[in-house]
Each structure stands twice: as structure tokens, then as C-alpha cells.
VOGU-3710 file (C-alpha; in Angstrom, 3 decimals, decimal comma):
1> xxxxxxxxxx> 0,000/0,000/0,000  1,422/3,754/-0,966  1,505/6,261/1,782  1,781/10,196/1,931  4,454/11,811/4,276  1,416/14,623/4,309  -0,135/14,837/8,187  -2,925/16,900/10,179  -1,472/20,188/12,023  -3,634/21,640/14,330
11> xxxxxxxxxx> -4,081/24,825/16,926  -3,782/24,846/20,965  -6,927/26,068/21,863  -5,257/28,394/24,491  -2,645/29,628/21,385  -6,015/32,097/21,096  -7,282/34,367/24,010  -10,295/33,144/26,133  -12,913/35,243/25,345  -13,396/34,228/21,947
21> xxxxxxxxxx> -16,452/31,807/21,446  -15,705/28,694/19,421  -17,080/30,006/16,310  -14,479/32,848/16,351  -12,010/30,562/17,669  -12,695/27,787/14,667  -12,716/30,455/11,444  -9,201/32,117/12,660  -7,921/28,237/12,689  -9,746/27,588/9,090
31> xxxxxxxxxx> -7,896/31,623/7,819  -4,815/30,040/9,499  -4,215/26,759/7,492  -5,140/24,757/10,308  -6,449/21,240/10,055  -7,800/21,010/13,950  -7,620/22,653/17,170  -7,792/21,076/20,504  -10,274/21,863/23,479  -8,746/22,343/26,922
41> xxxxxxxxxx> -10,556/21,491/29,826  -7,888/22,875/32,719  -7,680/23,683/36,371  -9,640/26,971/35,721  -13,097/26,239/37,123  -14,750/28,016/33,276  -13,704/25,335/31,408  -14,521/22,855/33,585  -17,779/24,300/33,583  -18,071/22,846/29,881
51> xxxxxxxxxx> -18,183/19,636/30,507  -21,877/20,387/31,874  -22,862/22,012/29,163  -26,408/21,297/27,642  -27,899/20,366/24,293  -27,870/23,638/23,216  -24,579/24,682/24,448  -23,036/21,131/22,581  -24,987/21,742/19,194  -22,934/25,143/18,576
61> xxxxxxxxxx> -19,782/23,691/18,849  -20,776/20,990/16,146  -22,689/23,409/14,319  -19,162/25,950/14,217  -17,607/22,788/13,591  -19,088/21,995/10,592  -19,262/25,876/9,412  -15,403/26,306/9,627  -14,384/22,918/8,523  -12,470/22,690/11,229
71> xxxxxxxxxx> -12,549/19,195/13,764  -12,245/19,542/17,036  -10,376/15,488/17,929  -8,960/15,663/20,750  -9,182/17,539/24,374  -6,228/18,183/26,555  -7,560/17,597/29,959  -5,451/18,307/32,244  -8,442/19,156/35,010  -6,436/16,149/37,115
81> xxxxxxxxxx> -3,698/17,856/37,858  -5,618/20,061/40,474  -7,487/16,744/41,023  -5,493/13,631/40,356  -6,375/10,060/40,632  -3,195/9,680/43,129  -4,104/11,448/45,575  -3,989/11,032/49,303  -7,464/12,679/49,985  -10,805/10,063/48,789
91> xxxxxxxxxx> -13,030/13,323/48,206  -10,124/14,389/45,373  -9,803/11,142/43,911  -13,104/10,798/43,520  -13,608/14,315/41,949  -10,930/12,583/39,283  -13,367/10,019/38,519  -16,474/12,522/38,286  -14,290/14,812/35,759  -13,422/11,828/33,714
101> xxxxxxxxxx> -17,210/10,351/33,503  -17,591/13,927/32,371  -15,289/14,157/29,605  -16,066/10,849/28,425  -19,684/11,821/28,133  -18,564/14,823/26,430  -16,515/13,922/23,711  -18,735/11,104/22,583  -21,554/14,143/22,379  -19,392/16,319/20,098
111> xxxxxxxxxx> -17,045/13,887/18,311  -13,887/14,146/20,312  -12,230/11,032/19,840  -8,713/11,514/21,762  -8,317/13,003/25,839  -4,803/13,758/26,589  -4,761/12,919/30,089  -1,790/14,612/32,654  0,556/11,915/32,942  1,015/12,831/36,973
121> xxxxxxxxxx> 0,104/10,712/40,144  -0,315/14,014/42,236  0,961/17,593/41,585  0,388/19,541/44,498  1,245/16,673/47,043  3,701/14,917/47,579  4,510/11,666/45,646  4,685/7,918/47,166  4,130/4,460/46,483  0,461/5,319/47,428
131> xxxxxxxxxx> -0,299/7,790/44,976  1,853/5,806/41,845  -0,398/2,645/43,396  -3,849/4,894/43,154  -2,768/5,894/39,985  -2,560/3,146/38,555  -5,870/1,804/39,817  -7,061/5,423/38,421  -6,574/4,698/35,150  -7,597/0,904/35,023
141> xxxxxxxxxx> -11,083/2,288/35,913  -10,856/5,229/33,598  -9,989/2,538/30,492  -12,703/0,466/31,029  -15,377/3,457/31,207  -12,980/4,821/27,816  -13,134/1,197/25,607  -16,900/1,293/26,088  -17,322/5,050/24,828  -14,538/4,160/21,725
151> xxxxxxxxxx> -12,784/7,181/23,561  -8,444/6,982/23,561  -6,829/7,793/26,773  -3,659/9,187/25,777  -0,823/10,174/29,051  0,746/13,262/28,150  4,745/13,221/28,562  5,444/15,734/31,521  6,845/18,791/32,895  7,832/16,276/36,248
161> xxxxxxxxxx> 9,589/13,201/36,567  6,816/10,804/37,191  6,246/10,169/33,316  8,678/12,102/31,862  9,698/9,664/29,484  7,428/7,266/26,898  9,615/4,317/28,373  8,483/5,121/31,698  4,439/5,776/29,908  5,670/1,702/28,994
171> xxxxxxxxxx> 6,285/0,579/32,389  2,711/1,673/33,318  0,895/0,288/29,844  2,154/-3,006/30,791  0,172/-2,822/34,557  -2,608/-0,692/32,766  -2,869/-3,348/29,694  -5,847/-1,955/27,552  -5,734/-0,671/24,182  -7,734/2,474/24,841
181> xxxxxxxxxx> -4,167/3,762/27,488  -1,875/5,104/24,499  0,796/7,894/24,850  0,781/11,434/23,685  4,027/12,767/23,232  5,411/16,126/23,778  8,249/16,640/22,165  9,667/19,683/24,240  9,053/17,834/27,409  10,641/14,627/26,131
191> xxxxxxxxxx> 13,635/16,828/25,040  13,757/19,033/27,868  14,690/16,352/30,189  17,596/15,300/28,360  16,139/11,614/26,865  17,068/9,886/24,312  14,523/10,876/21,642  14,949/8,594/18,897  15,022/5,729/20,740  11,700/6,954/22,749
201> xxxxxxxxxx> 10,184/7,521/19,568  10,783/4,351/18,767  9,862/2,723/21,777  6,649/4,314/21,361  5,829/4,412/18,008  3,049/1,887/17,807  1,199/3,650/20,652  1,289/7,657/19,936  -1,791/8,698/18,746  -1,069/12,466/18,891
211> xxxxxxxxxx> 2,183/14,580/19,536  2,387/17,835/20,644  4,645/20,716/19,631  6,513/23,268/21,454  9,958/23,847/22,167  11,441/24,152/25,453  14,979/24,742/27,791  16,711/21,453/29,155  16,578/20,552/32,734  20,132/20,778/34,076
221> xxxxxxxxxx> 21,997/20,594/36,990  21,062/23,831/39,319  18,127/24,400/36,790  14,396/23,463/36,652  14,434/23,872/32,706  11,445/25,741/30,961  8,724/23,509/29,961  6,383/26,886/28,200  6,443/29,872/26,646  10,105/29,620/25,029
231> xxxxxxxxxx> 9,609/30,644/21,564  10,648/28,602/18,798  13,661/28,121/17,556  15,621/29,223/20,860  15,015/25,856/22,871  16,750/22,607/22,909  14,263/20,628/20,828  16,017/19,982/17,586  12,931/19,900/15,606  13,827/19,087/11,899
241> xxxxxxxxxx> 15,848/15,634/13,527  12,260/15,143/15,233  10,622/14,903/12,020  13,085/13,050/10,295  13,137/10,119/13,026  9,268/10,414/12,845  8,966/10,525/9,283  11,510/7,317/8,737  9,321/5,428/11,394  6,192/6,155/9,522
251> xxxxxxxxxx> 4,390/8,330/11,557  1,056/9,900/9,999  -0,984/10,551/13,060  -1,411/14,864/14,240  0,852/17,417/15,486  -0,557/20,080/17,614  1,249/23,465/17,775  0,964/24,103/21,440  1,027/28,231/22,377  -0,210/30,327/24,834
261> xxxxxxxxxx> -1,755/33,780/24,264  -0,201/36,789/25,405  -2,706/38,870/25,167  -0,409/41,629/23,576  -3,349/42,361/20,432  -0,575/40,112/18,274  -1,687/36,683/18,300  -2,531/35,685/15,091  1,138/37,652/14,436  2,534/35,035/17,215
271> xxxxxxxxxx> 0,900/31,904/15,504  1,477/32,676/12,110  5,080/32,855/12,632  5,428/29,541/14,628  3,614/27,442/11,854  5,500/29,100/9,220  8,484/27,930/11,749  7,572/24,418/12,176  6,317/23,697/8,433  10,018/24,908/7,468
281> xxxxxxxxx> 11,200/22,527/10,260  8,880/19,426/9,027  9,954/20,002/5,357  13,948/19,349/6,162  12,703/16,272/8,195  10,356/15,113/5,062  7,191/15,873/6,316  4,355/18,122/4,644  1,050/18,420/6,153
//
């Protein structure tokens, strides 16, 4: 069978500032060249909120949906880091669970067919063999609730070091052992802490479902490393080798271009730039979207 080097790039939904509504948000992605743009459902109590929308509320985001031609795949929710599954207090844990029934019951309403979950035991606690053990058990429930909505569960690649690498995402897939628990890269946070990122990629390869973009500075000794907001080009992921590893292991699945607004009046400026950046970067490693 022939294949195409050509892949999906699509838009951070944050990349654009918050008080646009998705219609807005969905025909600056179409103007842009974009393919797809990403929901977030974060720590900030308003986006929860969407998760309990109603009918109404859901139909306009299919019905901009279809008006801008632009999908809307995958959500990043990373609601669990304020309320992870590893956590030492039962009335958090089992706000994890509620969030997750949530999304689940979400994305099958509107078509999302990829979560990117936080790939973190507990954030704002501190880490044991507890919290890795809860987890785990987390996300064994959370699989089981995903395989019967045809939902992917994909664990982000993090800013800390309890899955900051896909061959540590591997040591958990092999507990987890479901189909539906797949890895979503990020290739500044898998470069940032210094791994080796071809063979990661290629540890991983038959599990990514999604990869996200954005460059970042290296975790060093006496440093914490940057893990948002460097711009790109001036971080240590080396981008166009990215692509070429990806490309030569057959990867076809999306990139998202991960931004934040700055809310300086210049972010279509900001974007524009970047995926002019990045297509330049994909082109020397073979790839065209």
C-alpha cells in the first residue's frame, strides 16, 4: 500500500485568548491553514464548567464545527492535575473520577475522539508508592469506562519526573494493559529532560496517537528547565531531527502546535510565525502536512 508523508497540524486552543467563542475561535484556525484545534478542559473552574454544558450549548460547537471545517479530535484535559487520581485525599480522587465520567460523556456528544490525560500521580502533594499505586488503579477504571465510549486515553509526557519519558508511559501500559491507554508525546518535554529521543520515539511508536509541539529549555543541573512559553527556535528541541526520526518510522498521526496567548493584540502575528516555523522545520525532516 502507498503512503503520503502529508499529516494533520492543528491549533492549541489556548494559542487564542479566552474570550473568543468557538465560532471565532474555529474560522481564525480555518484563515490560518489549520487542520484542527484542541479543546482544553484545565484547572480553571470556566472550562470545567463545559463539561456540563447542555444540548444547546453542545450543538454550537458541532454546528461551528461543521461551518469552519475545522474538527475539534482531541481535548487536553489536564483538570487532574488540580485533582489527580493519586491522591492522598478520597473526596479528590473521587472528583478525578467525576471529571473523567464527564469528559467521556462529552466527547462522545461532540465527536472528540482523543483526551490527553496529565501523565502525573499528584501535583500539588507529595509523591509515594500510594499515589503511583492509586494511579494506577485510576486509570484501570478510567480505560474500562474509555473502551466502552470508543474514547483513547492518551498520558501526556510531563513537565515532572513521574512520566517524563514514553519508556516510563511503557512501564505503566504493561500494569494498565488496555488498548484504549496510548501515549501522547510532547516533544519539548521529552527533550527538555535530556532523553534519548529517537530511541523513545521508537519505543513508542506503535502507541502515539497524537504529539504535541513546542519547544522548550533542558533541565540541568542547578536548573528546573522551561517547559512553556520559550519561543521557537531558541530551545533545545532539535525539531527538523524530530521529524526526520518520525517521518523514517512512519508516523502519519497529528501534530498540535501548542502556544499560549499573550494577550499583547498580536496573536494571530505570534501563531502565524510559529507554523510558518515548524512547516520549514517538518519540510527538512520530510514531512508536509
Amino acid at each position: 500500500m502507498q503512503t503520503t508523508n502529508n499529516v494533520s497540524l492543528g491549533l492549541y486552543e489556548k494559542a487564542l485568548p479566552a474570550d473568543l467563542d468557538w465560532a471565532q475561535r474555529l474560522g481564525i484556525a480555518s484563515e490560518l491553514g489549520f487542520q484542527f484545534m484542541e479543546i482544553s478542559i484545565d484547572e480553571q473552574p470556566e472550562r470545567q464548567l463545559r463539561l456540563d454544558w447542555d444540548r444547546q450549548q453542545r450543538l454550537a460547537l458541532i454546528n461551528a464545527r461543521f461551518d469552519s471545517g475545522i474538527t475539534v479530535p482531541s481535548m487536553c484535559l489536564s483538570a487532574h492535575r488540580r485533582y489527580p487520581f493519586g491522591s492522598h485525599d478520597a473526596a479528590i480522587r473521587q472528583q478525578a473520577r467525576t471529571l473523567m465520567e464527564k469528559a467521556l460523556d462529552f466527547a462522545v456528544d461532540v465527536g472528540i475522539r482523543n483526551i490527553q490525560l496529565a501523565g502525573y500521580d499528584v501535583y500539588y502533594e507529595t509523591a509515594d508508592r500510594h499515589t503511583r499505586q492509586r494511579f494506577i488503579e485510576g486509570m484501570q477504571w478510567a480505560v474500562e469506562l474509555a473502551a466502552k465510549a470508543q474514547v483513547m486515553l492518551s498520558v501526556e509526557i510531563m513537565d515532572t519526573t513521574f512520566i517524563n519519558s514514553i519508556s516510563k508511559w511503557r512501564e505503566f501500559a504493561r500494569q494498565i494493559e488496555s488498548p484504549w491507554f496510548t501515549v501522547y508525546p510532547d516533544i519539548g518535554n521529552l527533550s527538555a529532560w535530556g532523553n534519548d529521543v529517537d530511541f523513545e520515539l521508537e519505543q513508542g511508536i506503535d502507541k502515539i496517537t497524537a504529539i504535541h509541539l513546542k519547544d522548550t529549555l533542558p533541565v540541568l543541573p542547578g536548573t528546573t528547565g522551561q517547559f512553556r512559553d520559550v519561543p521557537f527556535g531558541s530551545g533545545c528541541v532539535d525539531f527538523a531531527h524530530t521529524f526526520a526520526v518520525l517521518n523514517r518510522l512512519n508516523y502519519r498521526g497529528p501534530f498540535l502546535l501548542e502556544m499560549w496567548t499573550r494577550n499583547d493584540g498580536q496573536d494571530i502575528q505570534h501563531i502565524t510565525q510559529a507554523k510558518s516555523w515548524i512547516e520549514q522545520q517538518m519540510k527538512q525532516g520530510g514531512i508536509t502536512c
